[in-house]
C-alpha positions, 0 to 999 in steps of 0.5 A: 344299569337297569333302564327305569321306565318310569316318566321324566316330569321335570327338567332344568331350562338353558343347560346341565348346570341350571338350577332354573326348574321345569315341570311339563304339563300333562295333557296335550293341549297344555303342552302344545301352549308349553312348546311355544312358551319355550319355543327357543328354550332348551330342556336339560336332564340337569346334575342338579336333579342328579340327572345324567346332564343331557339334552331332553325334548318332550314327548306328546301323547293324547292317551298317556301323560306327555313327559320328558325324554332322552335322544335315543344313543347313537346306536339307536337304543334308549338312552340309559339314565341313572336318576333317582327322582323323576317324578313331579316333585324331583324338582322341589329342592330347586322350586324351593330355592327359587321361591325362598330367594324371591321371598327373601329379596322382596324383603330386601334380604340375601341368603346363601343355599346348599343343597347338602348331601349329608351320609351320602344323601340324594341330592334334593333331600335336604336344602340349607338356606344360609341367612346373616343371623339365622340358618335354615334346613329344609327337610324334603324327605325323611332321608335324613333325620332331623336334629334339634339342638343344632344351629340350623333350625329344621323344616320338616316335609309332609312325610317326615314324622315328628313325635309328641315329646318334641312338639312339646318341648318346642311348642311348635315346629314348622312343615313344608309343601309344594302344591303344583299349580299349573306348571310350576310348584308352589311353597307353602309353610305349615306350624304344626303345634301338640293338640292344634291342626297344622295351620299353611301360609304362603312364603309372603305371610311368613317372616325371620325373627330372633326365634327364626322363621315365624308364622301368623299362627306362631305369634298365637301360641306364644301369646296363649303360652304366655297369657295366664288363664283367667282365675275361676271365682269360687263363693266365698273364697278369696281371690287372687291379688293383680300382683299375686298373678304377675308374680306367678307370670314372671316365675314361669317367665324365668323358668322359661328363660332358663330352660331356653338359656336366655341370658337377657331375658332371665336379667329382665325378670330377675329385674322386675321381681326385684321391683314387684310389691305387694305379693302375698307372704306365702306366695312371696317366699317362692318368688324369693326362692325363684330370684335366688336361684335364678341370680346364681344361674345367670352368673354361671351362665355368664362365666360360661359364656365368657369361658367359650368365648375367650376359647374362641378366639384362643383356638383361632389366634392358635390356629386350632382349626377343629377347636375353633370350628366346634366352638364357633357354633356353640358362639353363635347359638349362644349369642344368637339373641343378644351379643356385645361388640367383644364378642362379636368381634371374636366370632368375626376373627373365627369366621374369617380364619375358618374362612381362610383356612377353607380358601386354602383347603380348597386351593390345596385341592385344586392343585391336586387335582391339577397334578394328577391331570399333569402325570407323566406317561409311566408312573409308578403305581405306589407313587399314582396310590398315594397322590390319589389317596392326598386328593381323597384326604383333601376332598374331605377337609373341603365343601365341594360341589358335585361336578367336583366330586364326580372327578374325585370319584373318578380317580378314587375308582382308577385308585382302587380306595374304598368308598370312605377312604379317609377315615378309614386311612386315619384308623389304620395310621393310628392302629399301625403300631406294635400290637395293632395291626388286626385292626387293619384285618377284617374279623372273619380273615384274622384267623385263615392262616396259622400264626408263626410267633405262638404255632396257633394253627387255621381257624384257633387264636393266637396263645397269649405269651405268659401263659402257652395255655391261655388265649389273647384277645388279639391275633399278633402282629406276625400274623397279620402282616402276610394277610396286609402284604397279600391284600395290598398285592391285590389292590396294586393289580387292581389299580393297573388293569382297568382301563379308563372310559371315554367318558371319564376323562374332559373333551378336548374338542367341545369342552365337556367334562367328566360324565358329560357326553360330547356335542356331537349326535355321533358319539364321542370325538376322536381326540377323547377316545384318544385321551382316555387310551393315553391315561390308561397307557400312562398309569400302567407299570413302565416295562424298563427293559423294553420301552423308553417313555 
């Protein structure tokens, strides 16, 4: 690992799992204020952060910044940290939840929050906000792109890009910022809308509606989208009738009902154009043909909702995870404005047995890992391959936290399985039948050997079996398997020659766990040296004919 030079700005306060965060003043006055403010405190390079969860202490200078730092190792060198973000917005991810739970709890309200690391992103990327009615995806950076036709509605920071076409079709989307302010960080909430500078509100302006999270300028552009501008007067030519413009106001409503598939509001505009008189013939036949058209839409519309929800809760009463877990999402965006008692008992019955199911996916898990930390001292490697490669496939049906994670990439490292295994694992299932095992051989290694069925030689394709002059598109079977059988060979010499490290395996004497350093300033305690020696004699082939386990 490189050492990084660059200045720790922020820390989490009381512990390495804390999500309470700190920033340190920069200067030296503000800091010696700082130091007796958290006289009795203790400053953590928090896994939250995605720090390496030791203890910090500050650093005071009247030429440069003051800044956070490690305890030098034992051996006197600089502690080495792999953490990614140090600067004074690392911790924005953190500030933003604890801005958003108060601003939330004010308002008398509760809501879950999930620091989400979709594709592998950095913690603090991205922070989901769980509300009864409503989700949220806070988008710190431009890691991961956001989408806009899921359930969760996006919140984009300063730096991730947003194009024309969008603001149009959504008539505004919201912005994120922190503005430190002292030594701390504070939340602002921007609407951004096409041709309209970007408005910030402080969290207590904002508020959750039906559409989501709303803004003081949010409620202008809908009145100025709704408003129809006021008619210009032309000499000597006729002016519209008050009903002639209200029947123009609701074909644009209904319109806008279809385009953003509301049910309820399309019934209400077909309602009241049933109701309106007095329009002028020629702008009547349109206001027909909307009534028309807009009637046979909501009767599809009401068909299809009631298709997806009795497929609902046909998938969840047939234990059909997958099915019901897609089409819960779909339930819930469409019954977001409005839902009758049915209907919202079948997505109760859905939420409870995907609730369920995750219950026992997680238990499932536990007992695995549980398992692996049970082995007997000599285990075969094939047997130790596929109870780590379960653990791995189990991680993946499951929502887990990083110091979990951490464990599972610890024994998928001792196991020698790839980055992605479980995917890949379920290609390889599908593609192991006669004729498909090239897809279990990367493209450029197909060809290395000479194929024993049809005699192509090194470097040519395999001969197809009708015709002895004219290639296949595949390599066969025969083919590939001594080039599977040589690779599996060497991932099992893999799996027994690397010995564990003291820190990937849990102290007996202080109770930290993987990753974690030990307690003590000396380095790590003896029993944990110990245990790590024990694992790496306990996955190693046992030599029969010479020891006894």
């Amino acid at each position: 690992m490189v050492d990084d030079r660059r200045q720790i700005q922020t820390a989490v306060l009381g512990g390495v799992d804390s999500d309470e965060p700190l920033m340190l003043p920069l200067e030296a006055i503000e800091l010696d204020a700082f130091r007796q403010r958290h006289e009795g405190d203790s400053f953590w390079c928090g896994l939250l952060l995605g720090g390496c969860g030791l203890q910090l202490t500050t650093k005071l200078y009247t030429d440069r910044v003051c800044h956070f730092a490690h305890h030098p190792g034992p051996d006197g060198h600089p502690h080495v940290c792999g953490r990614r973000a140090r600067g004074v917005s690392s911790a924005d991810h953190l500030y933003v939840k604890s801005a958003a739970a108060a601003w939330l709890h004010h308002r008398g309200e509760q809501a879950d929050f999930e620091f989400t690391q979709p594709d592998g992103a950095p913690i603090g990327s991205v922070v989901d906000i769980h509300l009864p009615h409503q989700r949220l995806r806070m988008h710190l950076d431009q890691t991961v792109p956001p989408v806009w036709d899921e359930e969760s509605e996006p919140v984009l920071g300063l730096s991730v890009p947003v194009d024309r076409d969008t603001l149009i079709e959504r008539w505004y989307v919201h912005r994120i910022r922190l503005d430190s302010q002292g030594t701390t960080r504070q939340v602002r909430i921007g609407t951004e809308a096409f041709a309209r500078p970007t408005e910030w509100f402080g969290l207590e302006d904002c508020e959750i509606t039906s559409r989501g999270l709303s803004t003081p300028a949010v409620q202008q552009i809908i009145q100025a989208r709704k408003t129809p501008p006021a008619p210009k007067w032309t000499p000597g030519k006729k002016q519209e009738s008050a009903q002639d413009t209200r029947a123009q106001e609701l074909i644009r409503k209904l319109l806008y009902a279809r385009r953003t598939e509301s049910i309820a509001l399309a019934e209400s505009v077909c309602s009241e154009i049933i109701g309106l008189t007095g329009v002028s013939p020629g702008l009547q036949e349109k206001v027909d043909a909307a009534l028309r058209h807009g009637c046979l839409w909501i009767e599809k519309q009401v068909a299809k909702r009631q298709q997806l929800f009795a497929s609902l809760g046909r998938a969840a009463a047939d234990r059909r995870h997958k099915k019901a877990s897609r089409l819960l999402k779909l339930a819930k965006a469409v019954a977001k404005d409005d839902s009758s008692e049915s209907e919202n008992h079948v997505i109760t019955a859905a939420t409870d047995y995907l609730a369920a199911v995750a219950a026992a996916r997680s238990e499932h898990l536990n007992a695995l890992l549980d398992g692996l930390n049970r082995l007997p001292r000599f285990m075969d490697p094939d047997v130790f391959y596929a109870k780590v490669h379960a653990l791995v496939q189990a991680a993946h049906e499951v929502s887990i936290s990083p110091q979990r994670r951490a464990q599972i990439d610890t024994w998928r490292e001792r196991a020698g399985l790839p980055a992605e295994p479980g995917q890949g694992q379920q290609r390889r299932a599908r593609g192991s039948g006669k004729g498909r095992l090239y897809r279990q051989v990367d493209s450029k290694g197909r060809l290395k050997g000479s194929c024993p069925r049809c005699g192509a030689g090194k470097g040519l394709p395999c001969l197809a079996d009708t015709t002895a002059d004219e290639a296949q598109g595949v390599p066969h079977d025969e083919r590939m398997r001594p080039i599977i059988e040589e690779r599996k060979e060497r991932q099992r010499t893999q799996r027994t020659q690397r010995p564990w490290r003291v820190y990937e395996v849990a102290c007996p004497d202080c109770g930290q766990g993987i990753e974690a350093r030990c307690t003590t300033s000396g380095g790590p305690h003896r029993s944990r040296v110990e245990l790590a020696k024990e694992f790496t004699r306990r996955h190693e082939p046992h030599p029969a004919s010479s020891e006894q386990p």
